[in-house]
PDB file with SEQRES, HELIX, SHEET and CRYST1 records, atoms N, CA, C and O in Angstrom:
SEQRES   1 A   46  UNK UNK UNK UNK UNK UNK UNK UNK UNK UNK UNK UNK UNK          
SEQRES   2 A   46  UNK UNK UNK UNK UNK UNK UNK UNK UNK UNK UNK UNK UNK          
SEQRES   3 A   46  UNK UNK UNK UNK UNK UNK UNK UNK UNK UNK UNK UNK UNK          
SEQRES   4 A   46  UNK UNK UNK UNK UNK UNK UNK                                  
HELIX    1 AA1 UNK A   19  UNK A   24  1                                   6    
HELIX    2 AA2 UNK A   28  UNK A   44  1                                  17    
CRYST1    1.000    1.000    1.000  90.00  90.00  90.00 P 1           1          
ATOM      1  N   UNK A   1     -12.964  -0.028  12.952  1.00  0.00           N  
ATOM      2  CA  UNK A   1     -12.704  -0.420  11.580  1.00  0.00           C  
ATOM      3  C   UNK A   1     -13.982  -0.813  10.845  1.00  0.00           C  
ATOM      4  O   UNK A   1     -13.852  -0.807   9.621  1.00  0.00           O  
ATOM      5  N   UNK A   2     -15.432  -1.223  11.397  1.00  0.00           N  
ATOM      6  CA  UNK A   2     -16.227  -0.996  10.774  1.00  0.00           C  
ATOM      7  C   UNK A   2     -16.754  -0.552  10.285  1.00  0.00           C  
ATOM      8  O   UNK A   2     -16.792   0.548  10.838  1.00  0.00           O  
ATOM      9  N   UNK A   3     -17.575  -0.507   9.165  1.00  0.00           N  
ATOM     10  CA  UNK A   3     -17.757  -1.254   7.979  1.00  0.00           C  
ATOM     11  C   UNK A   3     -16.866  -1.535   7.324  1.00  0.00           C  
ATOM     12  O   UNK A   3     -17.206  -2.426   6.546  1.00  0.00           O  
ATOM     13  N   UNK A   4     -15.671  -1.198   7.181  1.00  0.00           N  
ATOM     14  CA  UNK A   4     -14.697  -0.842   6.316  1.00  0.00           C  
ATOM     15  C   UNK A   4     -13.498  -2.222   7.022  1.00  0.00           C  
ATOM     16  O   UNK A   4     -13.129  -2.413   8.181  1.00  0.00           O  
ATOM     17  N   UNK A   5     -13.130  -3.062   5.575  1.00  0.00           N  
ATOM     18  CA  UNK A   5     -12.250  -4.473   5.692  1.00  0.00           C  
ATOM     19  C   UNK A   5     -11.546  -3.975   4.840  1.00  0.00           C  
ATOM     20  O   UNK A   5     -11.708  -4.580   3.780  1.00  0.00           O  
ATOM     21  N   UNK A   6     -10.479  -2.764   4.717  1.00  0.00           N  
ATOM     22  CA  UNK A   6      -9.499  -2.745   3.637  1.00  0.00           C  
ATOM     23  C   UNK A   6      -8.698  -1.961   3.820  1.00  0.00           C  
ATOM     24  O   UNK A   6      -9.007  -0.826   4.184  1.00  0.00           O  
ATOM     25  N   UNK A   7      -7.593  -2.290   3.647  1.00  0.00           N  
ATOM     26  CA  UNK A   7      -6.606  -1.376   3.665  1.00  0.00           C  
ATOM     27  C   UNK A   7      -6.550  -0.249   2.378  1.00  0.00           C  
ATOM     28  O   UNK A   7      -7.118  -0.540   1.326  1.00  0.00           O  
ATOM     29  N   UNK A   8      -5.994   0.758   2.491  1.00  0.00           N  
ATOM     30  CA  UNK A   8      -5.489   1.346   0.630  1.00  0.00           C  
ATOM     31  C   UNK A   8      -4.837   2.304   0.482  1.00  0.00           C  
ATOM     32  O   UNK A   8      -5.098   3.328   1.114  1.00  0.00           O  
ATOM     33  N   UNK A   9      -3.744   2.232  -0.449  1.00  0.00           N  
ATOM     34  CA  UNK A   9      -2.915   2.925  -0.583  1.00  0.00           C  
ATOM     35  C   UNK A   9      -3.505   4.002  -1.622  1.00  0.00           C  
ATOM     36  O   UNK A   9      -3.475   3.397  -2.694  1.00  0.00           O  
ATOM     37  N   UNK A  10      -3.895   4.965  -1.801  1.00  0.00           N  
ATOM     38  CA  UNK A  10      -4.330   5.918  -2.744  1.00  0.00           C  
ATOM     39  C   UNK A  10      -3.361   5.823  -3.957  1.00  0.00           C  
ATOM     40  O   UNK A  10      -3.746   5.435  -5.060  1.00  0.00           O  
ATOM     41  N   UNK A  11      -1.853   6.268  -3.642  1.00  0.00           N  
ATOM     42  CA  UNK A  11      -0.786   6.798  -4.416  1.00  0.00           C  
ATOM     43  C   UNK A  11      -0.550   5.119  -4.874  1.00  0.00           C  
ATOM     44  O   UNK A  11      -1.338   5.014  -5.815  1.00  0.00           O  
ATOM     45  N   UNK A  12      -0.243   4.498  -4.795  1.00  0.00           N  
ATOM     46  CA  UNK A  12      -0.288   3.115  -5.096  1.00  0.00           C  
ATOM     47  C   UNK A  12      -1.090   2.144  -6.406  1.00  0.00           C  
ATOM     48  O   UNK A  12      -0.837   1.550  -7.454  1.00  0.00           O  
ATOM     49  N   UNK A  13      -2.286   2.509  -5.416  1.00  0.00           N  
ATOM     50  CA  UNK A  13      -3.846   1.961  -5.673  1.00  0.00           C  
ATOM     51  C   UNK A  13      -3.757   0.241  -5.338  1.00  0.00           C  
ATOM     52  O   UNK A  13      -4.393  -0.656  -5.891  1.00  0.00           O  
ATOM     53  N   UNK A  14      -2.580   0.120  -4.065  1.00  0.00           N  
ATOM     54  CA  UNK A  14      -2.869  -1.086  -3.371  1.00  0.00           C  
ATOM     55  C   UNK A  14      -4.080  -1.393  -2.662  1.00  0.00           C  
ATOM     56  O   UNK A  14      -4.545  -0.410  -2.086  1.00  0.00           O  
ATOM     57  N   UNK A  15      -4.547  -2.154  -2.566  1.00  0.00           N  
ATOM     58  CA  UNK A  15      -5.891  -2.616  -1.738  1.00  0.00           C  
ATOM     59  C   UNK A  15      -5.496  -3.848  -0.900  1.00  0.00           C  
ATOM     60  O   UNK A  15      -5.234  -4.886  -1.508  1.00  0.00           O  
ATOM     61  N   UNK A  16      -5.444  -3.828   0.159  1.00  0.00           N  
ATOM     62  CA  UNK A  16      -5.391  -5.295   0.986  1.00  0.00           C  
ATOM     63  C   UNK A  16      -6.859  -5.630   1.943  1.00  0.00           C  
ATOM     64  O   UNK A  16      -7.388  -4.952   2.824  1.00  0.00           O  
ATOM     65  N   UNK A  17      -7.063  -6.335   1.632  1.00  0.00           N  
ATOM     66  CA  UNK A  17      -8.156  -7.129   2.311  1.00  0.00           C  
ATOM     67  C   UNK A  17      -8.085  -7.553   3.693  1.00  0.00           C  
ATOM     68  O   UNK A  17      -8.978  -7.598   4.539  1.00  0.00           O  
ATOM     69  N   UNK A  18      -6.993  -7.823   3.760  1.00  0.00           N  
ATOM     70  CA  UNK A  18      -6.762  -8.359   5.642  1.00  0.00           C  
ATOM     71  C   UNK A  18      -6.390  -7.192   6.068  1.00  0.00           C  
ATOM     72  O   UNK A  18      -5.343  -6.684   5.664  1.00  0.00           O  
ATOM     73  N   UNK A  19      -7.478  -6.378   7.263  1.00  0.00           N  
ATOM     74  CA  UNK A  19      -6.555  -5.275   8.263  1.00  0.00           C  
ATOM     75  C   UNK A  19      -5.857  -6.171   9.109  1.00  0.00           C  
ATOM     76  O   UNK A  19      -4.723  -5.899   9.503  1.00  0.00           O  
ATOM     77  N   UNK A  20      -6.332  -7.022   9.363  1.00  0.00           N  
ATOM     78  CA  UNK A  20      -5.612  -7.785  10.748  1.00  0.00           C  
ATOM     79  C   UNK A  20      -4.347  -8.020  10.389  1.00  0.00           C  
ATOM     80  O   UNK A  20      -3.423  -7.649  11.113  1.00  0.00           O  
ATOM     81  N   UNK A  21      -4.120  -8.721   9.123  1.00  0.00           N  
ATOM     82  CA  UNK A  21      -2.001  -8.715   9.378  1.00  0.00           C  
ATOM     83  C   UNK A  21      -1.468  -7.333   9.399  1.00  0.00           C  
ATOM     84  O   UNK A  21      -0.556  -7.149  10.205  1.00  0.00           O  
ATOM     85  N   UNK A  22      -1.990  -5.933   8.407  1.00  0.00           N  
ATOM     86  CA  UNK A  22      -1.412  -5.605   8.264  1.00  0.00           C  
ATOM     87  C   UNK A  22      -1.519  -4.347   9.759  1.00  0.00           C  
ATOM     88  O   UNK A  22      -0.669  -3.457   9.770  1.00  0.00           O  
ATOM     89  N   UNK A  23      -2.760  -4.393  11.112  1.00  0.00           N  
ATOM     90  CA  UNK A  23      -2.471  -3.947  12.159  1.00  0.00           C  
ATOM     91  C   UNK A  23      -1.412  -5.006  12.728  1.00  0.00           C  
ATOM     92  O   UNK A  23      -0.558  -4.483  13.443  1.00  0.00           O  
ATOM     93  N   UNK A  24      -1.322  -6.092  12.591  1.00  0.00           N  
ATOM     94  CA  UNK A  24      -0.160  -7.499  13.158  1.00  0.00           C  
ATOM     95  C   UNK A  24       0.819  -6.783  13.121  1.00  0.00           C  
ATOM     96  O   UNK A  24       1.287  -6.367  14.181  1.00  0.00           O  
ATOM     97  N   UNK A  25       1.568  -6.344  11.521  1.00  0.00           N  
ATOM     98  CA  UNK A  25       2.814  -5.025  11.029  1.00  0.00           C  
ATOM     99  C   UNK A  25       2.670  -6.025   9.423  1.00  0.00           C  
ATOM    100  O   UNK A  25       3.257  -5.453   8.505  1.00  0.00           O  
ATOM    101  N   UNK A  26       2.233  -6.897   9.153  1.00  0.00           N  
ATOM    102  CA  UNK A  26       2.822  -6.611   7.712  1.00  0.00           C  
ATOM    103  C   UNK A  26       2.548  -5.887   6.350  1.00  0.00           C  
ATOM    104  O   UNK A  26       1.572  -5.875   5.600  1.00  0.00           O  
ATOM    105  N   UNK A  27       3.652  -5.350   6.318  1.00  0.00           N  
ATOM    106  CA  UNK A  27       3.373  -3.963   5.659  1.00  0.00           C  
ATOM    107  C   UNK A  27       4.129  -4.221   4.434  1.00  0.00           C  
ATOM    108  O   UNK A  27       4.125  -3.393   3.523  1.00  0.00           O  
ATOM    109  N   UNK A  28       4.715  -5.215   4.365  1.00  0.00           N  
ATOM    110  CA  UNK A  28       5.278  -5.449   3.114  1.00  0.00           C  
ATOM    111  C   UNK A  28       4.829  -5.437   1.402  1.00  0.00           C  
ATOM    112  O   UNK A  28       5.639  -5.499   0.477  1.00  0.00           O  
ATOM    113  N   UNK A  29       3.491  -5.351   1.279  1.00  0.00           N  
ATOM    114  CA  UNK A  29       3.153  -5.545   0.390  1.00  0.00           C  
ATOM    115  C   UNK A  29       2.604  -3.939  -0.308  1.00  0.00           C  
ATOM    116  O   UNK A  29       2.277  -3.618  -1.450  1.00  0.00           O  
ATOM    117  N   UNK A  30       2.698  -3.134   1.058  1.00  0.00           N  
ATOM    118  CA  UNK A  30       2.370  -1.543   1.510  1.00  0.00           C  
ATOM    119  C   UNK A  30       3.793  -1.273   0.776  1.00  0.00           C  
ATOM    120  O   UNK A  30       3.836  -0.617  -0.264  1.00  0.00           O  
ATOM    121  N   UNK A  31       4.891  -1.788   1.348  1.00  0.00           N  
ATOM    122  CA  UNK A  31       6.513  -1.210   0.986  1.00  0.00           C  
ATOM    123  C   UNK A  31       6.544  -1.376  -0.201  1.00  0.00           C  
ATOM    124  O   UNK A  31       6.600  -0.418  -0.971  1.00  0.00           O  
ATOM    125  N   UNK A  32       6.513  -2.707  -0.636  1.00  0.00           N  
ATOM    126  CA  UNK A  32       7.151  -2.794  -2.014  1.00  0.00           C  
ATOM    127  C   UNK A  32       6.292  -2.069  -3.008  1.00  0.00           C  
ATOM    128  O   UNK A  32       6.895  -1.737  -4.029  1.00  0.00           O  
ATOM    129  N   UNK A  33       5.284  -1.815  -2.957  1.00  0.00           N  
ATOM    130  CA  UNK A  33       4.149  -1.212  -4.262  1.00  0.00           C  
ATOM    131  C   UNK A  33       4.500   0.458  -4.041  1.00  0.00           C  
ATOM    132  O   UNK A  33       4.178   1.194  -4.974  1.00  0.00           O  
ATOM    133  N   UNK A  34       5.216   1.140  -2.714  1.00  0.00           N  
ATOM    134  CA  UNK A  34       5.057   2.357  -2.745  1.00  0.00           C  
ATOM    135  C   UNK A  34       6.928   2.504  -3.660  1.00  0.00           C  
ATOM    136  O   UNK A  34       7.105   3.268  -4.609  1.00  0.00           O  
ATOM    137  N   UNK A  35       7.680   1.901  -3.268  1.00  0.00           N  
ATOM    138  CA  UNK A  35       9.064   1.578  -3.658  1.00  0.00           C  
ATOM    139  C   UNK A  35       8.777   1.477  -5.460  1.00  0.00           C  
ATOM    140  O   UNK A  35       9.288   2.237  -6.281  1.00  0.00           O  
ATOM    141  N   UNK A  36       8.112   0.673  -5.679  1.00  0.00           N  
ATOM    142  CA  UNK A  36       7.669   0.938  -7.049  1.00  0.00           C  
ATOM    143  C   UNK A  36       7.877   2.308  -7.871  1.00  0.00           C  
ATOM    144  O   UNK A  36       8.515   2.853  -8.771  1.00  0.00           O  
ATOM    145  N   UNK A  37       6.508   2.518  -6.551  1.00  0.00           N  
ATOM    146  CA  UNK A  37       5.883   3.741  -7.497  1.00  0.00           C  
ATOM    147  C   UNK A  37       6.914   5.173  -7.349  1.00  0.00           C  
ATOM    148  O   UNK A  37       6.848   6.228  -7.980  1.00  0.00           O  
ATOM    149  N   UNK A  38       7.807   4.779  -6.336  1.00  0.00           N  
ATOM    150  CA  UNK A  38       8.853   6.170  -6.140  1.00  0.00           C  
ATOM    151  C   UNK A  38       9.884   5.918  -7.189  1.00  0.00           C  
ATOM    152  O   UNK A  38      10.642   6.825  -7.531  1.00  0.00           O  
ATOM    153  N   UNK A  39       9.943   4.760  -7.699  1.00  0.00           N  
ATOM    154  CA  UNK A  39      11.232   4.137  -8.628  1.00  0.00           C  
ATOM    155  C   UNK A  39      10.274   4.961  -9.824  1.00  0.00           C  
ATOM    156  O   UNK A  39      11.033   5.556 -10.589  1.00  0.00           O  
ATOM    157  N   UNK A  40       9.212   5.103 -10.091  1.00  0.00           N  
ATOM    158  CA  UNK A  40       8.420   5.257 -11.692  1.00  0.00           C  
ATOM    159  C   UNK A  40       8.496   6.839 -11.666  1.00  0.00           C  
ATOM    160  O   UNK A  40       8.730   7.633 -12.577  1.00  0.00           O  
ATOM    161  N   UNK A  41       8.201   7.052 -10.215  1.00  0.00           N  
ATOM    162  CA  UNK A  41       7.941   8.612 -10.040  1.00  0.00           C  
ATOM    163  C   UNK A  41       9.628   9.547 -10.144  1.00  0.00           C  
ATOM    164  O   UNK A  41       9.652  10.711 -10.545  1.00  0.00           O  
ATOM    165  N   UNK A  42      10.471   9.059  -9.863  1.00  0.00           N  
ATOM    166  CA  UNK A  42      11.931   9.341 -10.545  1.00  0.00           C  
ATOM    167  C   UNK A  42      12.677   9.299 -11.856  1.00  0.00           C  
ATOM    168  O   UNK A  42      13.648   9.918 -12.289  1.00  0.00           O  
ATOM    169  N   UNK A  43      11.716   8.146 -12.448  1.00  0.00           N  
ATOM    170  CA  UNK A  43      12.333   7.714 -13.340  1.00  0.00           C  
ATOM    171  C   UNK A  43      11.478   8.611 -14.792  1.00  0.00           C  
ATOM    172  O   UNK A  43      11.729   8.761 -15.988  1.00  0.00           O  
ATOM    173  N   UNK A  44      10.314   9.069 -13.787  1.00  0.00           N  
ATOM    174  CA  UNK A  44       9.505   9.745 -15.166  1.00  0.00           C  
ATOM    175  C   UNK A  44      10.148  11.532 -14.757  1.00  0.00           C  
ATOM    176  O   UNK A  44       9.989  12.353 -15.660  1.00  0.00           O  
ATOM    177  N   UNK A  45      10.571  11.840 -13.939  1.00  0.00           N  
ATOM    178  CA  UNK A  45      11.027  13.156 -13.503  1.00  0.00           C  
ATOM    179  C   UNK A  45       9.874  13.871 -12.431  1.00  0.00           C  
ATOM    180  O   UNK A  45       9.798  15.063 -12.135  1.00  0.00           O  
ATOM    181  N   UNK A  46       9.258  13.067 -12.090  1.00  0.00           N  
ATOM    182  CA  UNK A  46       8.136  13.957 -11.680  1.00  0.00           C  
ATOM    183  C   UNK A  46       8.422  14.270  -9.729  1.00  0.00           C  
ATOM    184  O   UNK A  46       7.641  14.981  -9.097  1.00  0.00           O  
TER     185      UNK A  46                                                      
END                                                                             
């Protein structure tokens, strides 16, 4: 994982700073921002 301290979602454009929780599993903050973006990505037709 060095140099590199970040997680990132491209499609998102989440960034998390801690790898360590989210190798731990929390991914929650991964879920809800992609859940978002599938709610925007339906809702625009795309």
């Amino acid at each position: 994982m060095q140099p590199f301290q970040l997680v990132k979602d491209l499609r998102t454009g989440v960034e998390i700073g801690n790898i360590q929780a989210v190798l731990d599993g929390d991914f929650s903050p991964l879920v809800e921002a992609f859940l978002r973006w599938r709610r925007e990505q339906k809702e625009t037709g795309e």
